[in-house]
C-alpha positions as CSV (number, residue, x, y, z in Angstrom):
1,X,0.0,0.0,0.0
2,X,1.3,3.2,-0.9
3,X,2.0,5.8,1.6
4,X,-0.7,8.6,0.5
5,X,-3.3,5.8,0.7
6,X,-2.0,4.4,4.1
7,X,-2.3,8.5,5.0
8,X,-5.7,9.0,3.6
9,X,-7.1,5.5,5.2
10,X,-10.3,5.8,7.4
11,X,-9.1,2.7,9.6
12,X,-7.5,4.2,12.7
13,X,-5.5,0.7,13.0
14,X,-3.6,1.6,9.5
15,X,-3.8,5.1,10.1
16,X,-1.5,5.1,13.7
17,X,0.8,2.8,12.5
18,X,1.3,3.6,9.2
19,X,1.5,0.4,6.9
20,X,-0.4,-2.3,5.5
21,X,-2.9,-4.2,7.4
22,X,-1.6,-7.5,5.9
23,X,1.9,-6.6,7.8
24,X,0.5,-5.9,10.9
25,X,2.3,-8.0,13.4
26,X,1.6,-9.3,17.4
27,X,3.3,-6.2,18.7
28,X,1.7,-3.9,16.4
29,X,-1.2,-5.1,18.1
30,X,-0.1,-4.8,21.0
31,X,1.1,-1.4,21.0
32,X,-2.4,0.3,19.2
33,X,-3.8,-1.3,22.5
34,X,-1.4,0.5,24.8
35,X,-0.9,4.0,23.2
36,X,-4.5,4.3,22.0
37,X,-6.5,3.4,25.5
38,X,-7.8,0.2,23.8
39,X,-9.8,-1.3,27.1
40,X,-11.8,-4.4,25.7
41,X,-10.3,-7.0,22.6
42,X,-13.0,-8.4,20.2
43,X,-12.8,-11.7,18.1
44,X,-15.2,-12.1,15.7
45,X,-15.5,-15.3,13.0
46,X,-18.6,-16.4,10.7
47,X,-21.1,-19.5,12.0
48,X,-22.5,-21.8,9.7
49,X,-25.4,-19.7,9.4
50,X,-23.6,-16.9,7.5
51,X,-23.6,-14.6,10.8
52,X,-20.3,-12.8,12.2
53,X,-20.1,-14.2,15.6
54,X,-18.8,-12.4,18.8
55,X,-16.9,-13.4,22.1
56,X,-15.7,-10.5,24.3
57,X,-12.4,-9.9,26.4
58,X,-11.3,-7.8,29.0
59,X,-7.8,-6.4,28.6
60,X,-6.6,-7.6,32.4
61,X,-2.9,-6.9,31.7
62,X,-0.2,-7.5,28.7
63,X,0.3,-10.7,30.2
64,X,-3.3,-11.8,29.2
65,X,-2.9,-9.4,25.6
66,X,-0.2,-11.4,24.9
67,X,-1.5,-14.7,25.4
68,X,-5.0,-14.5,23.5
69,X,-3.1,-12.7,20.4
70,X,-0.6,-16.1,20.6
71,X,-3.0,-18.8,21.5
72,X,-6.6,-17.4,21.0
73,X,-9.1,-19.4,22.7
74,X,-11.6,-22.6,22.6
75,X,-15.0,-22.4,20.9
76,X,-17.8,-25.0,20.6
77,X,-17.9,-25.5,17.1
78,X,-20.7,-27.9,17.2
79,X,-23.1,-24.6,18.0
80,X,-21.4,-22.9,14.9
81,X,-21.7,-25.2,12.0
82,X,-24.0,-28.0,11.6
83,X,-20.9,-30.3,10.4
84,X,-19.1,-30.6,13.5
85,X,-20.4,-33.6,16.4
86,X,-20.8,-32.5,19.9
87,X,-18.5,-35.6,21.2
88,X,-15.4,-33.8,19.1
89,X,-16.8,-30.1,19.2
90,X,-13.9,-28.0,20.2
91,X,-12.0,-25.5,18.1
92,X,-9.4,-22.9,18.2
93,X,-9.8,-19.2,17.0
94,X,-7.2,-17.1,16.1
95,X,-7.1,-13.2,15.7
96,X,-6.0,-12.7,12.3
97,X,-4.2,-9.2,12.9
98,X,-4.5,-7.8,9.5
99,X,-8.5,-7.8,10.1
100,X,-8.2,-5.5,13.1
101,X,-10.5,-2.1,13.4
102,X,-11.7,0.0,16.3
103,X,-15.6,-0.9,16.8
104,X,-17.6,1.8,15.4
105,X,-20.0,1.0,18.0
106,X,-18.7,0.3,21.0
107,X,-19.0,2.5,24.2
108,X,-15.8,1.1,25.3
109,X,-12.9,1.9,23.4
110,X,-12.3,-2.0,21.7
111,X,-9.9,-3.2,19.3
112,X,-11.9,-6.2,17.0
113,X,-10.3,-8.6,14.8
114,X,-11.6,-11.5,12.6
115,X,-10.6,-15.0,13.8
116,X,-9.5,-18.0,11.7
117,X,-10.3,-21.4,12.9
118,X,-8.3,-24.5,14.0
119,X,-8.7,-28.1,14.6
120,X,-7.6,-29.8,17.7
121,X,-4.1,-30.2,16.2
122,X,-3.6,-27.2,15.6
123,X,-4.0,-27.1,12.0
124,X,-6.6,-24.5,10.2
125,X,-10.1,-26.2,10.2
126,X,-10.7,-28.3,6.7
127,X,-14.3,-26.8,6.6
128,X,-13.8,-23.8,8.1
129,X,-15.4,-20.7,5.6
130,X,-12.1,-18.5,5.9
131,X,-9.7,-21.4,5.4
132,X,-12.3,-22.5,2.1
133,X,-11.8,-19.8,0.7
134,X,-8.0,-19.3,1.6
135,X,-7.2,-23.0,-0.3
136,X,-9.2,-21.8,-3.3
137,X,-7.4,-18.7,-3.9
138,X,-4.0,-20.4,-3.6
139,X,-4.8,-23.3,-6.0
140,X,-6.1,-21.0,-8.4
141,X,-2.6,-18.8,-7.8
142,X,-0.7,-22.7,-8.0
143,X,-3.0,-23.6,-11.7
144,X,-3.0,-20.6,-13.5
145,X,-0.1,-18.2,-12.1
146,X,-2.1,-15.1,-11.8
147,X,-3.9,-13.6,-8.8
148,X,-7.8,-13.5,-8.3
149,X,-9.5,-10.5,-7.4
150,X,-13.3,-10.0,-6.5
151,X,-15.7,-7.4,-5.3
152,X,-19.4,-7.0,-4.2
153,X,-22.4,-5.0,-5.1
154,X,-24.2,-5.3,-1.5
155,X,-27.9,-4.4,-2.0
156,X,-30.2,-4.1,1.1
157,X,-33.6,-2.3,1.4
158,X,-34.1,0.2,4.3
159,X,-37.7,0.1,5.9
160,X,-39.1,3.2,7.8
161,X,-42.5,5.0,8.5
162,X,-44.3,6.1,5.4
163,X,-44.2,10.1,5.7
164,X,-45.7,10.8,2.7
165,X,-43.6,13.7,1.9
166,X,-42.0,13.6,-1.3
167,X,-42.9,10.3,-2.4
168,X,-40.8,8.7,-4.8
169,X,-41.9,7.1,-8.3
170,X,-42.5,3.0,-7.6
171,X,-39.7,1.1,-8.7
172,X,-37.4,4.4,-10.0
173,X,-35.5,4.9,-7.5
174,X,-32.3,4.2,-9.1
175,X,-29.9,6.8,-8.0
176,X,-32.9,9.5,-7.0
177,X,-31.3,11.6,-4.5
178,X,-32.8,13.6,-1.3
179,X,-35.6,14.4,-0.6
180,X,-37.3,11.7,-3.0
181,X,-34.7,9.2,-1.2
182,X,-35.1,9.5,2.2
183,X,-32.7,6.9,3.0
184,X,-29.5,8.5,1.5
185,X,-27.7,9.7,4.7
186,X,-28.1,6.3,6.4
187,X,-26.3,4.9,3.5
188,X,-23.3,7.8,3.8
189,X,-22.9,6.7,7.6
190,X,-22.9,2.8,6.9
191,X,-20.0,3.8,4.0
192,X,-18.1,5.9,6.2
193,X,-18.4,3.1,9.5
194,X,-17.5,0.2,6.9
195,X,-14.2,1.9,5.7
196,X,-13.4,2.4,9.6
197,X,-13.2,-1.3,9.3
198,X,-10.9,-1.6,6.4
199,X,-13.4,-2.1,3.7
200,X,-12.8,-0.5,0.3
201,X,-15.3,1.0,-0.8
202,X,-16.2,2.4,-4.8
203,X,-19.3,4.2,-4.3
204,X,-22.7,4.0,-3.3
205,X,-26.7,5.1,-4.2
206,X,-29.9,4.4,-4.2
207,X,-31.4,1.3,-6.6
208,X,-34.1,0.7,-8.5
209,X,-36.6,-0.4,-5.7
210,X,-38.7,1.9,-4.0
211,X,-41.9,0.9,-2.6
212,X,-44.5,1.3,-0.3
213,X,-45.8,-1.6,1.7
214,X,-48.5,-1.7,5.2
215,X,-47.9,2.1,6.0
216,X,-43.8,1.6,5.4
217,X,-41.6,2.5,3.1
218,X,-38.9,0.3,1.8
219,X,-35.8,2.1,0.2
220,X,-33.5,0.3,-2.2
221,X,-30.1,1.0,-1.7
222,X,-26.3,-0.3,-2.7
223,X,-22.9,0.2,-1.4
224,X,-20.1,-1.2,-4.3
225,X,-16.7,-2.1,-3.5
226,X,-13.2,-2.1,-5.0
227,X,-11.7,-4.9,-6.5
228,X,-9.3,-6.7,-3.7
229,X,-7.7,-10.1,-3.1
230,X,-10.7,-12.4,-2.8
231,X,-9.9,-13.4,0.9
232,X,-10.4,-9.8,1.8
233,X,-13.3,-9.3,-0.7
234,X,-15.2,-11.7,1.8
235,X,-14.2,-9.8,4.9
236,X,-15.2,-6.7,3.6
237,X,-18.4,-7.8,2.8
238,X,-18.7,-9.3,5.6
239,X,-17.9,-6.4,8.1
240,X,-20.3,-4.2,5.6
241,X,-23.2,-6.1,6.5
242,X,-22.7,-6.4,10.1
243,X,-22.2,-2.8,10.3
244,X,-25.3,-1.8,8.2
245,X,-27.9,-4.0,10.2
246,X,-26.0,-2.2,13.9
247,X,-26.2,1.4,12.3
248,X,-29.8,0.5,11.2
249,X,-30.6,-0.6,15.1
250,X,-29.4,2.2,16.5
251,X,-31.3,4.6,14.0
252,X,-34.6,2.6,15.0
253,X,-34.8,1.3,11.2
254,X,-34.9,-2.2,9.8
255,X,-32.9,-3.4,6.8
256,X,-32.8,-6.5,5.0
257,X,-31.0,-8.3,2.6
258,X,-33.6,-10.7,1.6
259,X,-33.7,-11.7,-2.3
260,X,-37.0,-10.8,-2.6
261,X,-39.9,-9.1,-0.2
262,X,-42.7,-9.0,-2.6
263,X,-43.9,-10.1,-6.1
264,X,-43.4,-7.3,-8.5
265,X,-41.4,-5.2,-7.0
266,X,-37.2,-5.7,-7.5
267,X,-35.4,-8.2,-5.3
268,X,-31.8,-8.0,-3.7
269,X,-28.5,-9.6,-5.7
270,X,-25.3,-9.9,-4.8
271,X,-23.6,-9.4,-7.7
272,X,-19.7,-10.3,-7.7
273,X,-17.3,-8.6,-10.0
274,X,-14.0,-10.8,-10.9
275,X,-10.5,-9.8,-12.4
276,X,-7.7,-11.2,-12.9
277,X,-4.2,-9.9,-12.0
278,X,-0.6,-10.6,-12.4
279,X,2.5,-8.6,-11.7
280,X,0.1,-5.8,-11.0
281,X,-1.6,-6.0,-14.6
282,X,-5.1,-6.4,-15.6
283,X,-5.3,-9.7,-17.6
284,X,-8.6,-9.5,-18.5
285,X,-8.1,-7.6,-21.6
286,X,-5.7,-8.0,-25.1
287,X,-5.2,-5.2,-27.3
288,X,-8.5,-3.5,-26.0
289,X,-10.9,-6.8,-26.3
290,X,-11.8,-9.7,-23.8
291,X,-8.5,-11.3,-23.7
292,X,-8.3,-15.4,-23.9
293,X,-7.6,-15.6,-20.2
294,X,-10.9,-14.0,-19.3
295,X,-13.0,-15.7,-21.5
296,X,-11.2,-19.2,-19.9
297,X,-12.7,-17.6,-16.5
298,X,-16.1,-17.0,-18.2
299,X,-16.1,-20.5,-19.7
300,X,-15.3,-22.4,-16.0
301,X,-18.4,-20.1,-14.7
302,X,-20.6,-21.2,-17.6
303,X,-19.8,-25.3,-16.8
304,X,-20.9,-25.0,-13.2
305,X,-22.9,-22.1,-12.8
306,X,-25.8,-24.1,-11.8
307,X,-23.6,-25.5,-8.8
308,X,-23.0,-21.9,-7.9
309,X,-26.5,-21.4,-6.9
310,X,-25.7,-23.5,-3.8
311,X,-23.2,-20.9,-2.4
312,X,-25.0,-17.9,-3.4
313,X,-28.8,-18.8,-3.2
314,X,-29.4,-20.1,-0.2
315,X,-33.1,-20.5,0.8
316,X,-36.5,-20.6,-0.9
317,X,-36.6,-17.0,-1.2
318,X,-34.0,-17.0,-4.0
319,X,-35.6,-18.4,-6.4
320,X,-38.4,-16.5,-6.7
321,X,-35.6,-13.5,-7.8
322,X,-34.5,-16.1,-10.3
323,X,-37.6,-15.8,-12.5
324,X,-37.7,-15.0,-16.2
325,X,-38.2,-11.7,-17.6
326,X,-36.9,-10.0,-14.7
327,X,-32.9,-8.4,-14.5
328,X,-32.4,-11.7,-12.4
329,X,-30.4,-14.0,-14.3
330,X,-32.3,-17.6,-15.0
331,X,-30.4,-18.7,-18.6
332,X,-26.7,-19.9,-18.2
333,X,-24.9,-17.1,-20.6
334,X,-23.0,-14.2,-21.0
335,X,-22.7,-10.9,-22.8
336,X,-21.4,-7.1,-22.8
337,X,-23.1,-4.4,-21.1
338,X,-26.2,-7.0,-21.3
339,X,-28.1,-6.7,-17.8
340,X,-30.4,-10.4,-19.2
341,X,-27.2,-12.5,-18.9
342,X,-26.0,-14.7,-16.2
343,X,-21.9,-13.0,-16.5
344,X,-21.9,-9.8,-18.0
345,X,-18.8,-7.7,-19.6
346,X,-19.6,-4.4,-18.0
347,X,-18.3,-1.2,-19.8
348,X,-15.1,-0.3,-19.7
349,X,-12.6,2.3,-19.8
350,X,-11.0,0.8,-23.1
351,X,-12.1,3.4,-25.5
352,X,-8.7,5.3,-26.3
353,X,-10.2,8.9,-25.6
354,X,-9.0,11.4,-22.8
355,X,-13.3,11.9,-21.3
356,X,-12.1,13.8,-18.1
357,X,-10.4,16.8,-21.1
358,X,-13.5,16.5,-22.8
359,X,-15.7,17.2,-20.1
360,X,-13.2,20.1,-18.5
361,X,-11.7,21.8,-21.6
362,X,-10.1,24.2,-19.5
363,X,-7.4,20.9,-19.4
364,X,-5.5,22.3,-21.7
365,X,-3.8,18.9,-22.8
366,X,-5.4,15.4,-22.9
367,X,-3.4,13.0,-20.1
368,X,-4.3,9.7,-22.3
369,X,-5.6,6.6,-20.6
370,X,-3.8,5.5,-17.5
371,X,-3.0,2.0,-15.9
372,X,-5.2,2.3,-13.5
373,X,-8.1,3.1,-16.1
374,X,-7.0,-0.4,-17.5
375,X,-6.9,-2.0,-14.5
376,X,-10.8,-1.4,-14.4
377,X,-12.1,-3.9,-16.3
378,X,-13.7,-7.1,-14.7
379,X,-16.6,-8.9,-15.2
380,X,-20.1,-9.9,-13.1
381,X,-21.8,-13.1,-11.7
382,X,-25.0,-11.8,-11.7
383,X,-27.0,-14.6,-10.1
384,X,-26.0,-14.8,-6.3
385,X,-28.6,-12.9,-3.7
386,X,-27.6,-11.5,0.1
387,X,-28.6,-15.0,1.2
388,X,-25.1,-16.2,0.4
389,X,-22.5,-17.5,2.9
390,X,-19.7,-15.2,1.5
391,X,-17.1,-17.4,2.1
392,X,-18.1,-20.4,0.2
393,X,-19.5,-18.5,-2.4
394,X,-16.4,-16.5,-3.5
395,X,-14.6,-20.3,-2.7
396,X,-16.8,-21.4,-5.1
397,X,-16.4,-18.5,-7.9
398,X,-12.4,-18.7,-7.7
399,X,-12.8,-22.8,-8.4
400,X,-15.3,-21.8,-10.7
401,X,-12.9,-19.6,-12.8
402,X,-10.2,-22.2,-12.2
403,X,-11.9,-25.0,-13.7
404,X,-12.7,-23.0,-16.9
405,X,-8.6,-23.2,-17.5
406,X,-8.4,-26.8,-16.4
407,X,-11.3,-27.1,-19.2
408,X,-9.7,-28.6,-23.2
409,X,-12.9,-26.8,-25.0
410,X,-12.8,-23.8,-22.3
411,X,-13.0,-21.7,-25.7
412,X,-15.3,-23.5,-27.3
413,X,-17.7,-23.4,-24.3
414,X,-17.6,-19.3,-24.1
415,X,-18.6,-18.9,-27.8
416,X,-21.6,-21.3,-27.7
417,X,-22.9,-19.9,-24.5
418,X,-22.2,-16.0,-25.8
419,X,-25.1,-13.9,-26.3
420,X,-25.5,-10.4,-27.4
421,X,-29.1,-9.8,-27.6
422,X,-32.2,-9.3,-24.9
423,X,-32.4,-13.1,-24.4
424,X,-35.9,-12.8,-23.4
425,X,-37.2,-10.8,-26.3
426,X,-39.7,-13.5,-28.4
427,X,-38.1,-12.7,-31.2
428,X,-34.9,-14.7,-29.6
429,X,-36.6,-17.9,-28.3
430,X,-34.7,-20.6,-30.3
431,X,-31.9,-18.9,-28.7
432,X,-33.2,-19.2,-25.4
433,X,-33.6,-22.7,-26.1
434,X,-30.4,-23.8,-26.8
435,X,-29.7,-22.3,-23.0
436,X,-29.2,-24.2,-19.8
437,X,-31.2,-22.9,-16.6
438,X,-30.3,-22.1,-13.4
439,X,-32.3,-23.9,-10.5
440,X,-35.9,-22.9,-9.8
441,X,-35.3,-24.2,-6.0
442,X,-33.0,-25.2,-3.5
443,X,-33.7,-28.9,-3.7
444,X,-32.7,-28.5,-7.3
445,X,-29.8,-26.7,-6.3
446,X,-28.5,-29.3,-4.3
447,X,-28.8,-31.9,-7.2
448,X,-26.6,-29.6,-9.6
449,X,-24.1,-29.2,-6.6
450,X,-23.5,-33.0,-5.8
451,X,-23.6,-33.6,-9.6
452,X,-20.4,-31.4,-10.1
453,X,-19.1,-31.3,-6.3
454,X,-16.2,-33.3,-7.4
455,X,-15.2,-30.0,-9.4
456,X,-15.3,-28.5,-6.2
457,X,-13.6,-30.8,-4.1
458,X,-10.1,-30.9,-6.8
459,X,-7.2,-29.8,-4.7
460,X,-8.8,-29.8,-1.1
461,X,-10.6,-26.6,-1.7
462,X,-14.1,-27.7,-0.3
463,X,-13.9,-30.8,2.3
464,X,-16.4,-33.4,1.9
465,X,-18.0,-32.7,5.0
466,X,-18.8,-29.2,3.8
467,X,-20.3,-30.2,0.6
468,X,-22.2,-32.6,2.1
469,X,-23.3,-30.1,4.8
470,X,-24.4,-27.6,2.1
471,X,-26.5,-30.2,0.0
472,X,-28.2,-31.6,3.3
473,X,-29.1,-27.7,4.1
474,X,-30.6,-26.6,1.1
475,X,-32.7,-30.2,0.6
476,X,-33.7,-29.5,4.3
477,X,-36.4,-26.9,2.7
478,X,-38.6,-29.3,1.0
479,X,-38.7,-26.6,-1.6
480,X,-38.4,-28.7,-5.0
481,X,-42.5,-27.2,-6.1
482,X,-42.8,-24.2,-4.0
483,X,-42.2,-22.1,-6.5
484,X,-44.5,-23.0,-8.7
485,X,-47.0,-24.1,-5.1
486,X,-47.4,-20.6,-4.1
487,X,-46.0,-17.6,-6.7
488,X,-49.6,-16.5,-7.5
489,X,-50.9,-16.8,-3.5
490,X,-49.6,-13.2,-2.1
491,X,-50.2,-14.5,1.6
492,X,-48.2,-17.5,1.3
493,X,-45.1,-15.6,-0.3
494,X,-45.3,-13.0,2.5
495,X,-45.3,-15.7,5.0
496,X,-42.1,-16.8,3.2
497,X,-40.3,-13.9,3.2
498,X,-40.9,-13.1,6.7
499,X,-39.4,-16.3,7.9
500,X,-36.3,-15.4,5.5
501,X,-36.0,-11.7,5.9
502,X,-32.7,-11.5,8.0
503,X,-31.4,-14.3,6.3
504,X,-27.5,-14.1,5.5
């Protein structure tokens, strides 16, 4: 990290000590704590559920510091993850000091840092959603040489009283600002809190949805992030959710990340952007076009994208996103700038012309396009939803995007499944046909994941147990006809989504 950024960083951690949070070290710990009245140490780590999970220490004396920084502490994992037996239940967690932030929230000055788990020998935890997705990044580093980045688009709707003042248009709310979004400030102060914990952040608005619902109003919003190593992709998001649902309890409003709160009105995706890097260079383009490497990527998402569902759509709430003729994704493709496609090439800044001189001609001369303009370019998985366990599913995208260069007709496979037309326009519907389809449940789900799970499992990126745990928790919904059971009865779909709505 580069000294103006470290200088310019909202986390008070890299701020005070001035250098990268990935070379933090025990003693750098240590000494934040002393010379910044640091009373109370948080470790946090995600459950099984998806949830960031909390245990709370008292700073008694260095002594103490020192030893839960060294050795952490014990856990019962068989109340985090449904995987783990009670006879063998402990674990280990570890503070993994590059993850450490001063709590937004806490009355008491506290120092919190995620955890990684370990086994009773002391080695990471097979199943464990940090150490997942830590093996997936490093065999896709070990097959293909080049680094994986990712980022989220984290959409959430904010539900207050209806005050009828300045109503907004239904379903145009896509970046309306104040007073006809009421919801904008609460989405500055969630940015500013999530870059106190290290996330980093692009921009963020208001979406499409806007709607009014039982005397409430519910406010689509997104916060977008920056392209980062996948491991800290997942952290981010992470933090960025914990810390919208606190801010929203302390305001006295609700949020939700649910996929979907009502028929006709636009759901919640996840939508995850990928690049890939090496020596610092975008490989994701050749000579201005989609370069061979990226379309490798596209081709491993294409093979298994049905699989994917089972990290990123995660109850029976999903699928009712995942419907035709919506900007949900139900057809296994891919296109440019096309918002009907499963992956889409977004825009980028490839176009050879100096914009920012044409838009300021008091620039007297054009500066040409810039690395970093380069360096844009990624693509987007368009399917996932905020029920997602973050962990498995960026585990799951970076295997995904491994496979397609293990794959002989990777090629092959992105040409046939290429699409650069409105694939649900009639006038396309033999090219429709020739599509595969995502799942329309999580039952079905589960069948495309222990179909391909052996694609999952290569190089000891997902354990066994884990995949089996994941296939036994989305069958657990009975869901295989609901869908199709209940889409048309508005009562049973609200009942639905209320026993979803905090899901993730």
């Amino acid at each position: 990290m580069e000294n103006e950024e470290i200088k310019m960083n909202a986390n008070q951690v890299v701020a005070f000590l001035q250098k990268s949070p990935q070379c933090f070290t025990k003693a750098d710990i240590i000494r934040f704590i002393e010379e910044n009245g640091i009373k109370m140490v948080n470790f946090m780590y995600p459950g099984g559920d998806g949830r960031l999970k909390t245990l709370n220490f008292v700073i008694n004396n260095l002594a103490y510091l020192d030893t839960i920084l060294t050795c952490g502490e014990r856990v019962d994992g068989s109340s985090l993850f449904s995987f783990i037996e009670a006879g063998s239940s402990d674990l280990y967690v570890l503070p993994r000091f590059a993850t450490a932030f001063v709590d937004p929230f806490a009355d008491i000055p506290t120092l919190t840092m995620l955890c990684a788990f370990f086994d009773k020998d002391g080695q990471p935890l097979a199943s464990a959603p940090e150490h997942t997705l830590a093996k997936a990044a490093q065999a896709f580093r070990r097959t293909t040489g080049m680094e994986f980045h990712a980022m989220g688009e984290l959409e959430y709707y904010v539900i207050s009283p209806d005050e009828d003042v300045f109503p907004a248009t239904d379903q145009h709310g896509y970046h309306e600002s104040a007073p006809y979004a009421k919801t904008n400030d609460f989405r500055t102060r969630c940015m500013h809190y999530i870059a106190r914990t290290g996330g980093q952040i692009k921009y963020g608005h208001s979406e499409v949805g806007n709607f009014k619902m039982n005397g409430l109003v519910y406010e689509q919003n997104e916060i977008e992030f920056l392209p980062v190593p996948v491991e800290q992709a997942a952290d981010q998001l992470m933090l960025a959710k914990w810390v919208i649902r606190n801010l929203a309890y302390e305001e006295g409003l609700n949020v939700t990340f649910a996929p979907k709160i009502t028929t006709g009105k636009a759901g919640s995706g996840l939508h995850i952007h990928m690049r890939l890097m090496k020596d610092g260079r975008n490989m994701m383009l050749t000579d201005g076009i989609l370069s061979q490497e990226a379309r490798r990527m596209i081709a491993g998402m294409m093979d298994v994208a049905p699989a994917i569902t089972a990290f990123g759509n995660k109850n029976p709430t999903s699928y009712f996103r995942l419907v035709p003729h919506q900007e949900a994704p139900t057809n296994v493709c891919w296109g440019d700038r096309n918002r009907s496609v499963l992956v889409r090439v977004p825009l980028g800044w490839n176009a050879g012309t100096d914009m920012m001189q044409k838009a300021n001609p008091q620039e007297s001369q054009a500066t040409g396009i810039r690395k970093e303009e380069l360096n844009k370019q990624t693509v987007e998985m368009r399917s996932p939803d905020g029920s997602a366990d973050l962990y498995q599913l960026l585990a799951g995208l970076c295997v995904a995007c491994r496979h397609g260069f293990e794959m002989e007709n990777a090629l092959k496979v992105a040409e046939q499944t290429y699409v650069n037309v409105n694939i649900h326009d009639a006038a396309n519907a033999d090219r429709l046909a020739q599509l595969a389809q995502l799942p329309d449940s999580c039952a079905a789900s589960a069948d495309c994941l222990e179909r391909q799970r052996s694609i999952f499992e290569e190089q000891g990126v997902f354990s066994p147990a884990m995949i089996d745990g994941i296939i036994a928790q989305l069958r657990a919904f009975g869901d295989r006809t609901l869908r199709a059971d209940i889409e048309h009865n508005e009562d049973a779909v609200q009942q639905l989504v209320a026993e979803h709505f905090h899901c993730g």
